[in-house]
C-alpha positions as CSV (number, residue, x, y, z in Angstrom):
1,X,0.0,0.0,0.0
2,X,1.0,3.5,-0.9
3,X,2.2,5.3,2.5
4,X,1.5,8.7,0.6
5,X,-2.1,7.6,-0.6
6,X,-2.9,6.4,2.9
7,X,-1.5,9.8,4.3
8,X,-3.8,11.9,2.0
9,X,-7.0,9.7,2.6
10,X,-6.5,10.9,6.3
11,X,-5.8,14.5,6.0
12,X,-9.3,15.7,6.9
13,X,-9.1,13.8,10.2
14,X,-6.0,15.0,11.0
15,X,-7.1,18.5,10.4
16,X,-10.2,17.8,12.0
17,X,-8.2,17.1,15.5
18,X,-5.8,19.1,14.9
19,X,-8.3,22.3,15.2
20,X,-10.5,20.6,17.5
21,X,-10.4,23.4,20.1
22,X,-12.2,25.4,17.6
23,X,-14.9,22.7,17.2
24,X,-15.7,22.6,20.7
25,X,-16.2,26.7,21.1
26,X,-18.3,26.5,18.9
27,X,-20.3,23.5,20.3
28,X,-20.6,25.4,23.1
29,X,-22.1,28.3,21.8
30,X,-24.5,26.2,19.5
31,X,-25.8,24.9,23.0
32,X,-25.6,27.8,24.9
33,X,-27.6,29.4,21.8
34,X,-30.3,26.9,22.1
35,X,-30.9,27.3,26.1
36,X,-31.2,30.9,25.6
37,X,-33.8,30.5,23.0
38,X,-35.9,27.9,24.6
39,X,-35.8,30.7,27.7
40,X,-36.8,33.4,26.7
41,X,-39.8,31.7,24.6
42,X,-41.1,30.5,28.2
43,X,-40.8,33.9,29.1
44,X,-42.8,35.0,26.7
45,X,-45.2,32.7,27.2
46,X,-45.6,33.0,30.7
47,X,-46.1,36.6,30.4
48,X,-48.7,36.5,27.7
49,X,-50.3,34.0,30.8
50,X,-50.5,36.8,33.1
51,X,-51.5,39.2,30.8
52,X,-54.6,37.3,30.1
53,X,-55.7,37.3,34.3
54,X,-57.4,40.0,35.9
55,X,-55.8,42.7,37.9
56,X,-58.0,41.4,41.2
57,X,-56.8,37.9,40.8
58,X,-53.2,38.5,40.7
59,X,-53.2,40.6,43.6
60,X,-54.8,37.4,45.8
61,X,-50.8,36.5,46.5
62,X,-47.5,37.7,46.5
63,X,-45.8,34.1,45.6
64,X,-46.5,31.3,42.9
65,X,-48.6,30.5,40.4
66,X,-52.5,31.4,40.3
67,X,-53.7,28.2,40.3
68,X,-51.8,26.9,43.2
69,X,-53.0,29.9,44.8
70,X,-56.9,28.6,44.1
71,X,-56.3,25.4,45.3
72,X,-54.9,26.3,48.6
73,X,-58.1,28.7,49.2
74,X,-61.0,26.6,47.7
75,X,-63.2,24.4,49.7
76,X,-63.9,21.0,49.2
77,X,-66.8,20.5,52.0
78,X,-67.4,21.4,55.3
79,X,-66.8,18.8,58.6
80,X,-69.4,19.3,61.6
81,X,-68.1,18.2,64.5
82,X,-69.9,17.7,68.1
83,X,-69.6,17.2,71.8
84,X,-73.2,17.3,73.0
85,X,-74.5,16.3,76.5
86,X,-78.0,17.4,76.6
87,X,-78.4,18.2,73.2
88,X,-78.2,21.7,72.1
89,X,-74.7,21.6,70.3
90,X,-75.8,18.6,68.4
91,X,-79.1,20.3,67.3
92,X,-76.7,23.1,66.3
93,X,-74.5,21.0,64.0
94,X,-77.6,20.4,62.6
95,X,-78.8,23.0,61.7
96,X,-75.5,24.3,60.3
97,X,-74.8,21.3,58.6
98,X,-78.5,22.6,56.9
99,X,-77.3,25.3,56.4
100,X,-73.9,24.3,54.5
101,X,-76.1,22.5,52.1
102,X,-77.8,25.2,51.1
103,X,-74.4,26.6,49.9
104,X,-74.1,23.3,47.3
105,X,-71.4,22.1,49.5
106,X,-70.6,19.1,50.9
107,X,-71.6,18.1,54.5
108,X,-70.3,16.2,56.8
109,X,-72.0,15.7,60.6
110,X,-69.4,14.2,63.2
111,X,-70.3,12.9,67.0
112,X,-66.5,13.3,68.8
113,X,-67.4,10.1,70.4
114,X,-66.8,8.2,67.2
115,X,-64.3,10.1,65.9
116,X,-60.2,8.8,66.4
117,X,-58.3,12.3,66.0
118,X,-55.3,10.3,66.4
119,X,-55.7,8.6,63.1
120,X,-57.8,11.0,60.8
121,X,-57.1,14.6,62.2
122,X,-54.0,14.8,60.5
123,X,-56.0,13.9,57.2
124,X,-57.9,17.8,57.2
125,X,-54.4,18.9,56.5
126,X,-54.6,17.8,52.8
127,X,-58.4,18.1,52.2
128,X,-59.5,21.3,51.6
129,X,-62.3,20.8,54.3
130,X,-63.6,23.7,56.8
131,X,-63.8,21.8,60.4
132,X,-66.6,23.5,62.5
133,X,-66.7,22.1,66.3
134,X,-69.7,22.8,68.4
135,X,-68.2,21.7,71.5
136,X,-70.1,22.0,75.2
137,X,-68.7,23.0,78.7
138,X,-70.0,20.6,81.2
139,X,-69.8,20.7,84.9
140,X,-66.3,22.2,86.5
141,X,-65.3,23.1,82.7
142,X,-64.8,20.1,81.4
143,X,-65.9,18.6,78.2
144,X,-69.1,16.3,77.6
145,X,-69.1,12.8,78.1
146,X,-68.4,12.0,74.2
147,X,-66.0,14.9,73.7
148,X,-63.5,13.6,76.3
149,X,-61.0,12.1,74.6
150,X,-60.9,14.3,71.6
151,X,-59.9,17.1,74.1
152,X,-57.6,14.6,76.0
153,X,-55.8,13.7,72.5
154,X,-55.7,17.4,71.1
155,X,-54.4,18.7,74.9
156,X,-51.4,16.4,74.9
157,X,-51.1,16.9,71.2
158,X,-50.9,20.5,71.8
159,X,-47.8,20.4,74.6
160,X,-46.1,17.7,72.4
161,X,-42.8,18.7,70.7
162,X,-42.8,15.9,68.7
163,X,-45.9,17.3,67.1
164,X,-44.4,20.5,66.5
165,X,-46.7,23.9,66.1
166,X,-47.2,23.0,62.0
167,X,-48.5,19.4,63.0
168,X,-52.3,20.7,61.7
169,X,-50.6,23.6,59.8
170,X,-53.1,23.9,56.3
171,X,-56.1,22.9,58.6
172,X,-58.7,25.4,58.9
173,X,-61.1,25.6,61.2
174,X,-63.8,27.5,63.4
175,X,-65.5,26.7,67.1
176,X,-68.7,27.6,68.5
177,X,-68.7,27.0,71.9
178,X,-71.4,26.6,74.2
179,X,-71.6,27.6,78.1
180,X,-73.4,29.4,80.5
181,X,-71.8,32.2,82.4
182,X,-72.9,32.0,85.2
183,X,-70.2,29.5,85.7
184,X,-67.9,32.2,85.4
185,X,-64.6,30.5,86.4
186,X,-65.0,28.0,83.4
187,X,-67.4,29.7,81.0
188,X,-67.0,28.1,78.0
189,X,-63.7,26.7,79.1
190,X,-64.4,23.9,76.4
191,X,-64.7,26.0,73.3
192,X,-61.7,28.1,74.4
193,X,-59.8,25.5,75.0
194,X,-60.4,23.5,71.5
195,X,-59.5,27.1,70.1
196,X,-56.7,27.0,71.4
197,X,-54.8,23.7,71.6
198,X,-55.7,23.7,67.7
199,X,-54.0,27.1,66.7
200,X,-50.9,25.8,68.7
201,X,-51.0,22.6,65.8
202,X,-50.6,25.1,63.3
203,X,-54.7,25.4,62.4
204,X,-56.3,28.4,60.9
205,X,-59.1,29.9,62.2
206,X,-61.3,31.3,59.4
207,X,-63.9,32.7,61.8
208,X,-63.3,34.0,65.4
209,X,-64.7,31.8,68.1
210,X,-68.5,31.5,68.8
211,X,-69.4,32.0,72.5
212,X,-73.1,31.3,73.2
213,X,-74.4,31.9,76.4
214,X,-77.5,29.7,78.0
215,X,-77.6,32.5,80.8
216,X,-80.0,34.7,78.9
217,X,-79.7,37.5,81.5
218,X,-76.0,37.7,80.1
219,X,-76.4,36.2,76.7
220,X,-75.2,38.7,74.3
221,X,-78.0,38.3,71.9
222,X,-80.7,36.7,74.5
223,X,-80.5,33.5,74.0
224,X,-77.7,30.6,73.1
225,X,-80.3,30.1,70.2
226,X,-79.5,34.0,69.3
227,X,-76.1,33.8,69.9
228,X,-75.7,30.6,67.8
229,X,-77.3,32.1,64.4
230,X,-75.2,35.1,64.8
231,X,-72.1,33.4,64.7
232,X,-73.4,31.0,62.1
233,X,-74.2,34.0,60.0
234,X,-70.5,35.3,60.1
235,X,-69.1,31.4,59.5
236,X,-71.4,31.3,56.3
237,X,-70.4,34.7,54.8
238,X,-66.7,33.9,55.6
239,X,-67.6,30.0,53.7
240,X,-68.8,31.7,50.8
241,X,-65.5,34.3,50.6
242,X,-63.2,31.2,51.0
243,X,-65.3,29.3,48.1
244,X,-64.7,32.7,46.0
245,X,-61.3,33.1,46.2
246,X,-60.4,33.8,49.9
247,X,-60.7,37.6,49.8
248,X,-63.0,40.3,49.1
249,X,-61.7,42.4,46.0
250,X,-60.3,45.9,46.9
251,X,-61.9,48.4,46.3
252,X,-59.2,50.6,45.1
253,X,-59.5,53.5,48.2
254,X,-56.7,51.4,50.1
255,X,-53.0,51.5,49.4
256,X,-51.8,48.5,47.8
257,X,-51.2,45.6,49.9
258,X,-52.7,47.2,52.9
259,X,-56.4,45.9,51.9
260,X,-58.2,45.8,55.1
261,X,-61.5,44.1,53.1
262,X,-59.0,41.3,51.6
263,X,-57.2,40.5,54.6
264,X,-57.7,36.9,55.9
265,X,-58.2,36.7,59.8
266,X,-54.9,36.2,61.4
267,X,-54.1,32.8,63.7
268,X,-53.9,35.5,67.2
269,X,-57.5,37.2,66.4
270,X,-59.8,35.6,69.2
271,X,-62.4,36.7,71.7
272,X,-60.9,36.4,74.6
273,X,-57.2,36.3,76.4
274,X,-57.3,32.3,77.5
275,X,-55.7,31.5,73.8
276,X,-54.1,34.5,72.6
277,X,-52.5,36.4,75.5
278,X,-49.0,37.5,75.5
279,X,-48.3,35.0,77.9
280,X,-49.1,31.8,75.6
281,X,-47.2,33.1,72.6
282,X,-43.5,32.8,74.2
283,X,-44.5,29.2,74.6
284,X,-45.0,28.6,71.0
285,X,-42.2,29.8,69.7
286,X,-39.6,31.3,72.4
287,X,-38.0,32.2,69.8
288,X,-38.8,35.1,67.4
289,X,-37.3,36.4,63.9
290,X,-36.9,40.4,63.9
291,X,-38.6,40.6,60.9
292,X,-41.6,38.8,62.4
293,X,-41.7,41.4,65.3
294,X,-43.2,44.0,63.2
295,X,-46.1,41.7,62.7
296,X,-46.6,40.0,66.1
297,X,-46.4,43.4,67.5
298,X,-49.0,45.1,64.8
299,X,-51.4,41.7,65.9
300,X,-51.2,42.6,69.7
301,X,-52.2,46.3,68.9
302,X,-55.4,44.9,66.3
303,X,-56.3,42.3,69.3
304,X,-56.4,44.6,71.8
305,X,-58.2,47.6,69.5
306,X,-61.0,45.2,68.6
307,X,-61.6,43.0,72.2
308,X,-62.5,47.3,73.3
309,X,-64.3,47.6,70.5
310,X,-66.1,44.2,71.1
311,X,-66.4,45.5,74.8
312,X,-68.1,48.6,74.1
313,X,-70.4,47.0,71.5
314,X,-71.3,44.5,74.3
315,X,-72.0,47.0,76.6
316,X,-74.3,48.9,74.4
317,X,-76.5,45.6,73.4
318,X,-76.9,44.7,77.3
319,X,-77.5,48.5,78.4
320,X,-80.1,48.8,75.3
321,X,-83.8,48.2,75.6
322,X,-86.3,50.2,78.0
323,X,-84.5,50.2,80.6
324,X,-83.2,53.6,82.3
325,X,-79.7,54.0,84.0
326,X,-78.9,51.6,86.4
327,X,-82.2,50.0,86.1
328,X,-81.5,46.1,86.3
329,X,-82.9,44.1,83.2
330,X,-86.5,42.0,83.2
331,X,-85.9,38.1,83.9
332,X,-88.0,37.1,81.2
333,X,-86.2,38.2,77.4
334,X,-88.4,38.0,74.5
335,X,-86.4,34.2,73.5
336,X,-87.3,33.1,77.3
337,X,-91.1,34.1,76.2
338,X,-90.6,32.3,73.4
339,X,-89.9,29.4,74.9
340,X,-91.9,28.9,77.8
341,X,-95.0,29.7,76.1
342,X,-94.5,26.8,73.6
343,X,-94.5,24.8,77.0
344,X,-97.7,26.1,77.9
345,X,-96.7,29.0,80.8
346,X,-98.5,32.0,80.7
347,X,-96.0,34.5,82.2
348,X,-97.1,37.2,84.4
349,X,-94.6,40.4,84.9
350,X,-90.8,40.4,84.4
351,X,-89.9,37.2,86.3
352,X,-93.2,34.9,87.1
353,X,-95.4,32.5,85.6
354,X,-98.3,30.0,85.8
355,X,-99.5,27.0,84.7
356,X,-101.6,24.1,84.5
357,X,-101.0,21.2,85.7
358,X,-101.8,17.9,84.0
359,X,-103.2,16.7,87.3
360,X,-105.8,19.1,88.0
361,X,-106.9,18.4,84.0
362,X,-107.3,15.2,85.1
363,X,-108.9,15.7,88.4
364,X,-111.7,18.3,86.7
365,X,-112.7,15.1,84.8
366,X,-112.8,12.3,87.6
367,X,-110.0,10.5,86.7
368,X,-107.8,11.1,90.0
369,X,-105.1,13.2,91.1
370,X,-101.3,13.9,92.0
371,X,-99.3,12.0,94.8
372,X,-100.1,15.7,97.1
373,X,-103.8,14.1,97.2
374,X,-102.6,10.9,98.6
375,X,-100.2,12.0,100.8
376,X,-101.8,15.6,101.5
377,X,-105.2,15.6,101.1
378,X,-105.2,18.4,98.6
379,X,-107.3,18.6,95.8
380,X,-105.8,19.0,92.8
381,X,-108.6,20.5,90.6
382,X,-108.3,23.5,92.9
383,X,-104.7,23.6,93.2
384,X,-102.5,26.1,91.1
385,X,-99.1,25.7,89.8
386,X,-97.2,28.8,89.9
387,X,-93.8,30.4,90.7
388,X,-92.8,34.2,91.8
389,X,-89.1,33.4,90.2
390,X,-88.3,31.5,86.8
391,X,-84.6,31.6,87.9
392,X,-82.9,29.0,89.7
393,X,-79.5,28.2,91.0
394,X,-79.1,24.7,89.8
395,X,-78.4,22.9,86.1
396,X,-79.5,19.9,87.1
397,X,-79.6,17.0,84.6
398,X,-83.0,15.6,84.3
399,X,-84.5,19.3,84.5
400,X,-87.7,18.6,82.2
401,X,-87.6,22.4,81.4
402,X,-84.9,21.9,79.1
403,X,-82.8,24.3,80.5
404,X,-84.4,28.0,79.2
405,X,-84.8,29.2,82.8
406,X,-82.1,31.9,83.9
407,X,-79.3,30.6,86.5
408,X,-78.3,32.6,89.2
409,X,-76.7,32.6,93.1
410,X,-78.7,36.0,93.9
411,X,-81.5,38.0,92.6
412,X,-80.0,40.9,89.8
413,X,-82.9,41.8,87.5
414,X,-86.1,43.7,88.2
415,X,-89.0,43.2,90.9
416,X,-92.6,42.7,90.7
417,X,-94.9,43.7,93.8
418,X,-96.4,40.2,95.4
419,X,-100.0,41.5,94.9
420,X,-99.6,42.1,91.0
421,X,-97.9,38.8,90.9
422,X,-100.7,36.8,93.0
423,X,-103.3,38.9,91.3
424,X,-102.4,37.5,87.6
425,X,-101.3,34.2,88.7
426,X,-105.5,33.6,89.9
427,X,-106.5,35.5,87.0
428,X,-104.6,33.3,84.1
429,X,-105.1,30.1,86.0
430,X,-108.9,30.7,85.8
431,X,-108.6,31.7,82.2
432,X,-107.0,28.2,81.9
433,X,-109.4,26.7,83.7
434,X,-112.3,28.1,81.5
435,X,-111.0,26.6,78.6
436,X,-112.6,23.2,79.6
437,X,-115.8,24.5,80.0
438,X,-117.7,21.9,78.0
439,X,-114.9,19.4,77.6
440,X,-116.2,15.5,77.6
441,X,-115.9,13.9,80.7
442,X,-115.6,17.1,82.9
443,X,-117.8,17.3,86.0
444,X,-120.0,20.1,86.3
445,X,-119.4,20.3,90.3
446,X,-115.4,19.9,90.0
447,X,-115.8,22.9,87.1
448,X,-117.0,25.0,89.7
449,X,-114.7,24.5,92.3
450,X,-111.8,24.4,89.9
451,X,-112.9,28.0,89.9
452,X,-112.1,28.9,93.1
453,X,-108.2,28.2,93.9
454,X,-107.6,26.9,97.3
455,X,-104.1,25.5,97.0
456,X,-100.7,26.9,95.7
457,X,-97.8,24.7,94.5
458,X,-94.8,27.1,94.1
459,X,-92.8,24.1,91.8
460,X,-92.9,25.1,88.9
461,X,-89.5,26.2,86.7
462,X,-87.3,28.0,88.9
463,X,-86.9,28.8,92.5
464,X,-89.5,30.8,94.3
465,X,-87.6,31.3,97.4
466,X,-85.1,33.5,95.4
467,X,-87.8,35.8,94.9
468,X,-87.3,38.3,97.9
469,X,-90.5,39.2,98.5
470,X,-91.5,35.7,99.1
471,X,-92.7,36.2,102.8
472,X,-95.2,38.9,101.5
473,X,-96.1,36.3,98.7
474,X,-97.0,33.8,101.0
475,X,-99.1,35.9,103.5
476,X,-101.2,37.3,100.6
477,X,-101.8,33.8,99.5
478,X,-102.6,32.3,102.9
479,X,-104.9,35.9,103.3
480,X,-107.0,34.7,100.3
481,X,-107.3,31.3,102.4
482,X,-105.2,29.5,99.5
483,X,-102.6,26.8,101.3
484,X,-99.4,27.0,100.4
485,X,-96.9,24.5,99.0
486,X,-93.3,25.7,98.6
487,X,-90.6,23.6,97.0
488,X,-86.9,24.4,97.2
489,X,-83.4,22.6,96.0
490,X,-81.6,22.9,99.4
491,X,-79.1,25.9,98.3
492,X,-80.7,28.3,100.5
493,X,-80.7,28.0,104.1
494,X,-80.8,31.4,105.4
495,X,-84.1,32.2,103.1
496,X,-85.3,29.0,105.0
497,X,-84.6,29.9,108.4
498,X,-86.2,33.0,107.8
499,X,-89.2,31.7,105.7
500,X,-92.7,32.9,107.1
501,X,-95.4,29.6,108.0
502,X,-96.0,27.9,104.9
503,X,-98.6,25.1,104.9
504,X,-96.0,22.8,103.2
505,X,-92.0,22.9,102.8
506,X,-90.2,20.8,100.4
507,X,-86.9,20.4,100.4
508,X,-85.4,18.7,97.2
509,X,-82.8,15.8,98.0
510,X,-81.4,14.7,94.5
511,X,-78.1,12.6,95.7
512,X,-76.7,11.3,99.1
513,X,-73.0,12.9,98.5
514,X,-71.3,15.7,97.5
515,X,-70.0,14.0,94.4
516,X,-72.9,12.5,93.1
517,X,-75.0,16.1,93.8
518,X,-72.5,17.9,92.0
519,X,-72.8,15.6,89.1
520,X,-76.3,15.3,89.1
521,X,-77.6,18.9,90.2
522,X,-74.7,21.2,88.8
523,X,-75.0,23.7,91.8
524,X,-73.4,27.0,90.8
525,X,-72.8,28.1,94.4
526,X,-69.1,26.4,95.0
527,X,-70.4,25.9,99.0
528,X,-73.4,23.7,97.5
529,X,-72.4,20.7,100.1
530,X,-72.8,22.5,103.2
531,X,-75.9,24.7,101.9
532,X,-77.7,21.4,101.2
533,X,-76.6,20.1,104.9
534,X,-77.6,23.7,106.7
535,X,-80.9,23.6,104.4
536,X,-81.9,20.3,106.3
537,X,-81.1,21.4,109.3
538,X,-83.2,24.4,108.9
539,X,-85.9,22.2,107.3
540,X,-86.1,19.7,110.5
541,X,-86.4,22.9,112.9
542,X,-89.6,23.5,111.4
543,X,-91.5,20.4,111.0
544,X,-90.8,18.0,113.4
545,X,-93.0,14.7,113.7
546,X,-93.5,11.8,115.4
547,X,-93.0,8.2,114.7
548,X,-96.1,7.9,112.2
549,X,-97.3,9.8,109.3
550,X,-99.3,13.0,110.3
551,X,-99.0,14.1,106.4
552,X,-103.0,15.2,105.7
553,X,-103.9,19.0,106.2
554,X,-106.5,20.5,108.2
555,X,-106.3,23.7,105.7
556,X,-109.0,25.5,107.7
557,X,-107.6,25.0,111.0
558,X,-103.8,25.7,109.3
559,X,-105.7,29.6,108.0
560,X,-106.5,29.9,111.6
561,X,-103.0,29.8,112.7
562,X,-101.7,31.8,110.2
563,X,-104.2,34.8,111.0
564,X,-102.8,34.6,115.0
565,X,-99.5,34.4,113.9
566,X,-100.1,37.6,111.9
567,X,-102.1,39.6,114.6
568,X,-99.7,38.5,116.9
569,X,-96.7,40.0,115.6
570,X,-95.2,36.6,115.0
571,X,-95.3,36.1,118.1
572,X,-97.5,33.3,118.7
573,X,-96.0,29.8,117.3
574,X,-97.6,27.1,115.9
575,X,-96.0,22.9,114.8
576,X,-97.1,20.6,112.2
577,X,-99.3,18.9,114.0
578,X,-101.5,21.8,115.4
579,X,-103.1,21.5,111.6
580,X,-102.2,18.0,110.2
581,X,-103.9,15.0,110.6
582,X,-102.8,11.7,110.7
583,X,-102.2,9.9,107.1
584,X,-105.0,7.0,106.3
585,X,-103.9,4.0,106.0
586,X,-104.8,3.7,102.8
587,X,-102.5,6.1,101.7
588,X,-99.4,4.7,103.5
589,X,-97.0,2.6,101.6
590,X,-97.8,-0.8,101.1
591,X,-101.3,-0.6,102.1
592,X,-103.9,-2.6,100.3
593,X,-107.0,-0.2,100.6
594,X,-107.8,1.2,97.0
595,X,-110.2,3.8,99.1
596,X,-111.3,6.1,102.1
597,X,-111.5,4.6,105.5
598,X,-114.0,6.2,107.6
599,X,-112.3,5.1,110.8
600,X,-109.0,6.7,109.7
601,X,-109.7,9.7,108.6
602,X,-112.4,12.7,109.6
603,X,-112.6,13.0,105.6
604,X,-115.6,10.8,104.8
605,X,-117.0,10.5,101.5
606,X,-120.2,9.2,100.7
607,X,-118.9,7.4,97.2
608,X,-115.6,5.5,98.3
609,X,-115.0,4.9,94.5
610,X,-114.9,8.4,94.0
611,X,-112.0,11.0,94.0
612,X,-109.4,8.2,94.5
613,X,-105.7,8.5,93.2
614,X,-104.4,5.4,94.5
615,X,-101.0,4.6,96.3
């Protein structure tokens, strides 16, 4: 083979490495060329992208794109969630969860006793949901029966650094407490409480927390019914910004980025100081960066502008109505109306009412009466129910008023003379009474005297001996010759002591400890145990008896009594057995008589089937 043929095929090759620096500058540049061009096309075409978006919708952020922006402030559905003990906050996830659905969006209602927060709280993280919690205060603060372990979990959750403060950080969320204040140590501890271990997680609260109030003296609105559609109003209207984009638009009369109308509400806005005080903060985070003092510092001023604001508006809707200045408020607000007359009271002045009993509808047609005409002798056709105080100083739990009276440990609203009170109470019972006029089955001769009232049973809702006027109450009833028949729930022993005569004195014994009458009562004085105690003991030094039952009255000879205890100053005394009678047999426990025994009683009758009520 020719070496110089062979040298000359290869010539390019060798001039090819030879000047191979030169090839790869300008590889280079070929490459560099091609990124640049491939750049600024995406720069072009993200900018025709933003040109084609409103002003308004780029202005909802200040970092990444629009559409991550939407998805972060949409909302999927709403969660319920409920802690209820007698009710109320479950008929209130009710009827928000009603309410949600009107919104076309979905609903979900939650008991807290079936919920694990350990395994699915974490989960409203990631799902776009709204979590609303209607969560009760029971008794001494703490949470309902089926809401104790979700408070448990998120408590220890809360003081947990292996959860960390951004453990339910993308959560958002929004409680409505429920409470009554005059439990004013731990009024609505519960809802506070919630609302606060959940913002330590790293939640957002989209609404500020719901506080209703079943005190409707204090109530803010004058009811918890009230207070519960207010705050529902404000959790809607903030839903429907959310589903729109998070913000309101501006305006345009701000300066930019200083939007008060498009401003989110910030983690430390809250009603009160139990979750947002200076003195929880530190504990978050002891730790702060200068450039989030500006803002911590600019929160604390907003907080404490609007809980003065809140103040002052609170002040105005309690001093509002017809009252003048420093004139205490009626007992009976236009929801307490409300309610009690869809239970069938017809209220008399500021703070009483009256009603029928379903005994003496039963007694006006023959068909017997209450357990008072066994043991007592009364008749319950003539007897009215009434009470000179809806108020009362006890919750307790199997209350069949469902709770609408007002709560108290001493009288604060406005007074109604005892004559005026008495007056209506005859007048409305007779009204009552007139309505069976006619009825089948009512006797003719038990219509009449159904007329005439000759007993009083102050048991109705509330406690009558609250009222103070109560001694002039009684002596106009027992002046009108109309026994009297007084029951009170042991928290008042001085108002016994220094109770006038009273044909009859109940004393209510609900438990046999302290523990179980705290649980089962709810007293709000904290000295409930040795009230109840000094009650009895002013209860026996009034009626003693002897080893048998002396229960029946001798009403006439009791009216006797009562006039020369008046005329005599109070100086003339008088025992339970100067006007009772012994109890028949009949009517003792255990006995088999169905009727009257003429040897056992001065009350004869000549029909021995009739007017019987059994054992």
């Amino acid at each position: 083979m020719d070496p110089a043929g062979a040298w000359d095929s290869a010539s390019p090759w060798v001039s090819l490495w030879t000047n191979r620096f030169y090839v790869y500058v300008g590889l280079a540049c070929g490459i560099s060329l091609w990124i640049c061009f491939q750049i600024v096309i995406r720069r072009r075409d993200k900018s025709s992208q933003e040109k084609s978006v409103p002003k308004a919708s780029r202005d909802l952020g200040t970092e990444g794109s629009i559409s991550l922006q939407r998805k972060e402030v949409s909302v999927s559905g709403v969660k319920i969630f409920y802690g209820s003990q007698t009710g109320t906050a479950k008929g209130f996830a009710a009827s928000l969860a009603e309410a949600v659905t009107s919104l076309d969006l979905p609903v979900a209602v939650v008991d807290l006793k079936d919920y694990d927060p350990d395994d699915h709280l974490v989960e409203e993280v990631t799902s776009k949901n709204v979590c609303a919690f209607m969560v009760a205060t029971y008794t001494d603060g703490r949470p309902t029966e089926s809401a104790v372990w979700f408070c448990k979990w998120l408590e220890e959750a809360a003081s947990d650094f292996r959860f960390g403060k951004t453990y339910l950080k993308g959560m958002r969320y929004a409680v409505f407490g429920l409470g009554n204040s005059a439990y004013a140590s731990h009024f609505n501890k519960v809802g506070k409480n919630v609302d606060k271990w959940l913002w330590m997680l790293g939640a957002h609260r989209v609404v500020a927390r719901g506080e209703g109030d079943c005190d409707v003296a204090n109530s803010t609105h004058g009811s918890i019914e009230a207070d519960f559609r207010a705050w529902k109003t404000k959790f809607l209207a903030r839903l429907q910004t959310l589903e729109k984009g998070g913000k309101k638009p501006c305006d345009g009369s701000c300066k930019r980025g200083q939007c008060e109308s498009s401003a989110e509400e910030e983690p430390f806005e809250s009603t009160s100081e139990d979750e947002s005080g200076a003195e929880d903060r530190p504990n978050l985070n002891p730790v702060v960066d200068v450039e989030d003092l500006g803002r911590i510092v600019s929160c604390v001023k907003r907080e404490k502008r609007e809980k003065e604001q809140q103040e002052e508006k609170s002040g105005l809707l309690r001093s509002s109505g017809k009252n003048g200045p420093g004139e205490r408020r009626a007992m009976i607000t236009p929801a307490l109306r409300e309610a009690l007359t869809r239970q069938g009271y017809q209220l008399i002045g500021s703070h009483s009412g009256v009603k029928l009993c379903r005994w003496t509808k039963s007694m006006l047609r023959g068909r017997g009466g209450c357990y008072k005409h066994t043991f007592y002798g009364i008749e319950s056709h003539r007897c009215m129910e009434t009470t000179p105080s809806l108020a009362c100083a006890n919750k307790c739990v199997f209350c069949w008023r469902h709770h609408t009276n007002p709560v108290g440990t001493e009288w604060r609203w406005k007074m109604d003379q005892p004559e005026m009170i008495l007056k209506e109470a005859i007048e409305n019972h007779q009204s009552m009474i007139k309505q069976f006029k006619g009825v089948p089955g009512v006797k003719e001769e038990r219509f009449e005297e159904g007329m005439m009232v000759k007993h009083c049973a102050l048991s109705l809702v509330g406690e009558p001996i609250m009222y103070p006027e109560i001694n002039r109450f009684l002596t106009l009833l027992h002046e009108c010759k109309i026994s009297s028949f007084l029951v009170t729930n042991a928290q008042f022993p001085v108002e016994i002591r220094n109770l006038k005569p009273v044909t009859q004195l109940y004393v209510s014994v609900d438990a046999s400890t302290e523990d179980r009458l705290k649980k089962i009562d709810r007293p709000l004085f904290k000295d409930f145990w040795q009230r109840f105690l000094d009650s009895l003991k002013a209860l026996a030094a009034k009626f003693k008896v002897g080893g048998e039952w002396w229960t029946w009255i001798d009403y006439d000879r009791f009216q006797e009594l009562v006039r020369e205890y008046e005329d005599s100053g109070g100086s003339a005394t008088f025992g339970a057995r100067d006007y009772t009678a012994r109890t028949p047999r009949w009517a003792v426990f255990g006995a088999r008589e169905r009727g009257f025994d003429p040897k056992d009683t001065r009350y004869q009758r000549k029909n021995k089937s009739k007017d019987i009520s059994g054992c």
